[in-house]
C-alpha positions, 0 to 999 in steps of 0.5 A: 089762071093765067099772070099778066105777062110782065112786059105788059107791067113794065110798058104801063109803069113806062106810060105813067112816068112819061105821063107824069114827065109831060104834066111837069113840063106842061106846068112848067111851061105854064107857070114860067110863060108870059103873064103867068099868075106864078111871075109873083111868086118867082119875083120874089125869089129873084128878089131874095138872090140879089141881097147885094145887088138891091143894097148897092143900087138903093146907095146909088140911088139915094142921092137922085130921089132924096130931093123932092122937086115940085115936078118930081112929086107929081110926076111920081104920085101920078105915075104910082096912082095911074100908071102914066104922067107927061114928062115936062120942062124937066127934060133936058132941051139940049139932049131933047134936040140933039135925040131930034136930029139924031133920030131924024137922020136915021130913019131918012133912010128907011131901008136901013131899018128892021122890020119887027111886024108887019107894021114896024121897023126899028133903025137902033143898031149895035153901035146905039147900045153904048153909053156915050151914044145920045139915044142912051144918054138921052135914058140915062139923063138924071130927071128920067133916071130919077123918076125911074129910080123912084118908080123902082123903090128907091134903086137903080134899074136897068135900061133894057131896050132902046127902040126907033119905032116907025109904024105905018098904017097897012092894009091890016087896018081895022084887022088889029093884030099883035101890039094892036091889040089890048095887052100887058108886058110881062118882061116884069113885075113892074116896068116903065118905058120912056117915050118921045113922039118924034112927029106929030100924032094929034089924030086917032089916025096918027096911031096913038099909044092908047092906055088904060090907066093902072085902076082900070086895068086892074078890072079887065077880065082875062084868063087865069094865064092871060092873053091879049083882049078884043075892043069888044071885050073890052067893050063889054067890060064896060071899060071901053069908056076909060081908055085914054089916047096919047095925042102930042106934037113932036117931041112930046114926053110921058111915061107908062107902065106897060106890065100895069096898064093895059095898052096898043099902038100903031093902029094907023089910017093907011099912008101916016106913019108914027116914029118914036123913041122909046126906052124900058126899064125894068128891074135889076131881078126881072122875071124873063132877064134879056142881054141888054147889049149895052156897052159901059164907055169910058168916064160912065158914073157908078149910076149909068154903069148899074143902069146898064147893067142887068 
């Protein structure tokens, strides 16, 4: 009787461990990718790594949130019950018009700017990242760090991003495509951008940012990983119903949890165009960290130091 040749062994044990690496990798990528089910557990191990950091940000912070303003309960119940409120008077006019003239004379050249899409360029620029510029102080004034403060438990985030978006309507129209379509962040657990309209978008042809609030997103049904979801999901659903536009004149404030609430843009009639500021929050343990780029100027308090630094 004739013994099975022993290369034949040792290529079928090579075969299975190859295997076996390439399911662990596969899993990996899985479970560490965008919107993974996983992002809860790998929180809160992020969580348990900074014991120092959450106690020093939770100091910092306690001054800010201890001092309960009429404004500031609404806004905190609304923002934790819906995952969005209007920012209001508390928003400082001074910072407010000088972002305006800032912002305006930036996208005056629109060959400056970055294409991110097919739709959207971005006029931020290197020299923006530093705490003395006006497109961070504007993040960092202390009604907006209080809220965020109070949004993230009592600590001090992070100021991830700043963004001057334009979006323009395209002969994609009615073809959503990317952000145009329904979606969550998943740059962490929890997440709050700061918004200013920086013209007018009174119309469903100005390009709205559209949400559906933290209750409602709770039942849009998706994958076990999920993905971005069609207007006739959404439809089907039966939550269509429930999606709130966000129309403003310019210089309208509010704010969202964009890895809560489910959300698109810049689904704009060919020929307008939406310019807005926008910066993000999140977490001083976010599940996917970034380089943030900030630069802490000279005379920065202990609170705009850990707001800016990841």
């Amino acid at each position: 009787m004739a013994l099975p040749h022993a290369g034949v062994s040792i290529e079928a044990n090579a075969r299975h461990r190859m295997s076996i690496t390439s399911s662990i990798k596969r899993f990996h990528r899985r479970a560490t990718a965008s919107g993974s089910p996983f992002r809860f557990l790998r929180k809160g191990w992020l969580n348990l790594r900074h014991p120092g950091a959450t106690w020093a940000r939770a100091r910092a912070a306690r001054p800010l949130v201890e001092a309960q303003e009429p404004w500031f309960q609404e806004r905190t119940t609304e923002l934790a019950a819906n995952g969005f409120v209007y920012g209001g008077d508390e928003i400082d006019a001074g910072l407010l018009a000088e972002l305006d003239r800032q912002a305006m004379a930036r996208v005056e050249s629109p060959s400056d700017g970055r294409d991110l899409s097919k739709f959207a360029k971005e006029f931020i620029k290197e020299e923006d990242l530093r705490s003395d510029s006006i497109f961070v102080r504007f993040a960092l004034q202390p009604a907006v760090l209080k809220v965020a403060c109070a949004y993230f438990g009592g600590r001090v985030p992070v100021l991830d991003d700043i963004q001057l978006l334009l979006s323009h309507g395209s002969q994609f129209t009615g073809r959503w495509q990317d952000s145009q379509l329904w979606h969550r962040d998943y740059n962490d657990a929890r997440m709050l951008k700061f918004w200013v309209y920086l013209n007018d978008v009174t119309k469903t042809e100005d390009g709205p940012f559209t949400y559906l609030p933290y209750p409602a997103s709770r039942k849009v049904p998706n994958n076990f990983f999920p993905g971005r979801v069609s207007d006739d999901a959404l439809q089907a659903s039966g939550l269509a119903g429930q999606a709130k536009e966000i129309l403003g004149e310019r210089l309208r404030t509010f704010y969202i949890d964009t890895g809560r609430c489910y959300h698109l843009g810049s689904r704009l009639q060919e020929g307008r165009t939406r310019y807005a500021y926008l910066a993000t929050f999140v977490s001083h343990a976010p599940l996917y960290p970034s380089n943030n780029g900030m630069k802490v100027a000279t005379g920065a308090s202990e609170i705009e130091r850990l707001a800016l630094t990841p």
